[in-house]
C-alpha angles and dihedrals in degrees: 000000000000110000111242093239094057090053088059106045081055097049081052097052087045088056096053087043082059086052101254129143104239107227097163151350137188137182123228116195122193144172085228138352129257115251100214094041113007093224101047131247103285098053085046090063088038089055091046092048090042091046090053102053091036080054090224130155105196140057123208117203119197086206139072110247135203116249080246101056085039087062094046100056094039092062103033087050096029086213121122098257122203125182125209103282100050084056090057086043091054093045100049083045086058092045100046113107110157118061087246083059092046095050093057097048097055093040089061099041083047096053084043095049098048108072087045091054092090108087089004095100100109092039097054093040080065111043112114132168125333137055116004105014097087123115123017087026140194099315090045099049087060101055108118111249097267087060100043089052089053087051090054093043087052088054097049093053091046084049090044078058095055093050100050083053091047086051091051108052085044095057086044085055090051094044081053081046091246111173109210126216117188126196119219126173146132108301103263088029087118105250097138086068094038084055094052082039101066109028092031084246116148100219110171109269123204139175089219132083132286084001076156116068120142103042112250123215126199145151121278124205114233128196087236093043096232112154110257136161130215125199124195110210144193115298119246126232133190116268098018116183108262087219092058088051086055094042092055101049089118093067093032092059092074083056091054098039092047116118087220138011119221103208112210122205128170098237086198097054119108095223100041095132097051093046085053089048085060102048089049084055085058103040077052096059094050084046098237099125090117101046108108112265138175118219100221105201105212146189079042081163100062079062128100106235090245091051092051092048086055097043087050099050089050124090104253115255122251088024107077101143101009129121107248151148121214121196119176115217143154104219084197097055096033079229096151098007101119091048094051089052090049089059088048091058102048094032093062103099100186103090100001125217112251136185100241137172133224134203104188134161112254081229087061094090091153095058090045097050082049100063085040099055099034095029141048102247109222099179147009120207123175121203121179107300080331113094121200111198121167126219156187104223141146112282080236089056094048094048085049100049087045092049093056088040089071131096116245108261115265110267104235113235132191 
């Protein structure tokens, strides 16, 4: 169960990320919450007094509302009010850079707005620059329904579009025999520098959330050569609207179609277990929890050595009972990545590594270069015009080399 303090120091952190100046917060707990206002009349009163004097304009909820509680608070405060997914919203509207990005954005603050549209009429009339106005706007907010609906079918052509180019060019990697690593993980778990880290890429890293929209693919190096991809997604929070899920299965499909998932924790961070707890819900709902997948401890290097030495020697959480691998690394130090390399390499299932000998002619330079460009070579032995190397190599590239090792089959005469 996530602690409450926790919530808020993220919602805080998610409001910086949106670009707003922090000048107050408060917790509200209650047995249950207050269907007119979520939080009851006389915190209400206690929010408005405190956002006065605070001489603040805009209230954050960490909470979704009902277009009716919504309603309430805005008039009884007259401050603009957001709950929690409007604030993710505004903040993947501001981190959307391709046109695949910017189509799921609006498709799911479209499929938020429309039921809010009934009663809204005065606020949106009013609403101007700043948090929560990104995206559709002003002029889009107002369309009737109809209109609104016709908008939404349009998008999810448009995303239909995107997909059937994503499953092409997937199918086109696996006809190349690409294998495909993704990387998922809690927003801010450093997967962005794991990601340059590990391709020499230079994605765009960021201590804020949600610093990665639009997903990036590009080619991983791996210690048997064999091609591979890696694609760096969008980070997962905690509560995340189901119809943003629904809006980004585009992007989320590389994540269901990967050979193996590279899971990403902050090993620093105080509710760890809980954001982890949050990424294994989601993996859940695309149905990937038993694709094979690496947890990639990271930030090792935030860590005091005898903390790091605990948290090693400790089952991962969220993965009793699993089959796993774990591997602890700083992608900004390179401190494990080798090693994590070295468990990509053996966990993809699809083509396994095997130990394998040759017996080549030294003449067979094509077949050498071969093993020496597609495997890792562990030994050269020279006898006589024969020549005995042995290899690391896919199981596909040992069956090939042997194939064309053997001597064509005797013609039968008679």
């Amino acid at each position: 169960m996530p602690d409450p303090e926790e919530m808020l120091l993220e919602l805080r952190d998610l409001a910086t990320s949106a670009g707003a100046e922090i000048v107050g917060s408060t917790l509200q707990r209650t047995p249950e919450p207050d269907p007119a206002t979520l939080i009851g009349k006389g915190k209400v009163e206690e929010l408005r007094a405190e956002a006065l004097a605070a001489e603040g304009d805009l209230v954050i909820f960490d909470h979704d509302l009902s277009p009716t509680q919504l309603r309430n608070l805005e008039s009884r405060l007259d401050l603009k009010v957001l709950d929690r997914t409007q604030l993710i919203l505004d903040i993947f509207a501001r981190r959307a850079r391709t046109r695949e990005g910017q189509l799921q954005v609006e498709l799911a603050q479209l499929n938020y707005l429309l039921p809010r549209l009934s009663g809204r009429g005065t606020a949106l009339s009013r609403l101007g620059g700043g948090i929560g106005t990104r995206g559709p706007g002003e002029q889009q907010l107002e369309f009737d329904r109809r209109r609104i609906r016709g908008r939404i079918r349009r998008l999810e052509e448009a995303i239909e579009h995107v997909r059937k180019q994503r499953a092409l060019h997937r199918a086109r990697r696996r006809d190349q025999k690409f294998l495909t690593v993704a990387l998922v993980g809690y927003t801010n778990a450093g997967k962005s520098t794991l990601f340059n880290a590990l391709t020499r890429a230079e994605v765009v890293t960021s201590s804020r959330l949600f610093a990665t929209l639009d997903p990036t693919v590009r080619a991983l190096t791996l210690a048997s050569r064999r091609p591979a991809l890696l694609s760096d997604t969008v980070g997962f929070i905690r509560k995340l609207p189901s119809h943003l899920v629904a809006a980004f299965r585009a992007t989320l499909e590389e994540v269901q179609e990967a050979d193996l998932l590279l899971h990403v924790t902050d090993a620093s961070h105080p509710d760890h277990a809980a954001q982890d707890e949050a990424v294994e819900a989601l993996l859940e709902s695309l149905n990937v929890v038993s694709k094979p997948r690496i947890h990639v401890w990271n930030k090792s290097d935030l860590l005091p050595a005898r903390e790091h030495a605990r948290h090693a020697a400790a089952a991962p959480e969220g993965f009793e009972g699993r089959a796993h691998e774990e591997v602890w690394v700083s992608a900004r130090s390179g401190e494990g990545l080798d090693e994590l390399r070295e468990k990509i390499d053996t966990m993809i299932q699809d083509d396994p590594l095997v130990d394998a000998q040759f017996e080549l002619d030294v003449s067979d330079g094509a077949r050498l270069a071969l093993l020496h460009r597609q495997g890792t070579v562990l030994s050269t032995r020279f006898e006589d015009d024969r020549v005995v190397v042995k290899a690391r190599v896919t199981t596909s590239l040992r069956n090939r080399i042997e194939a064309e090792s053997m001597p064509p089959p005797k013609r039968k005469t008679g």
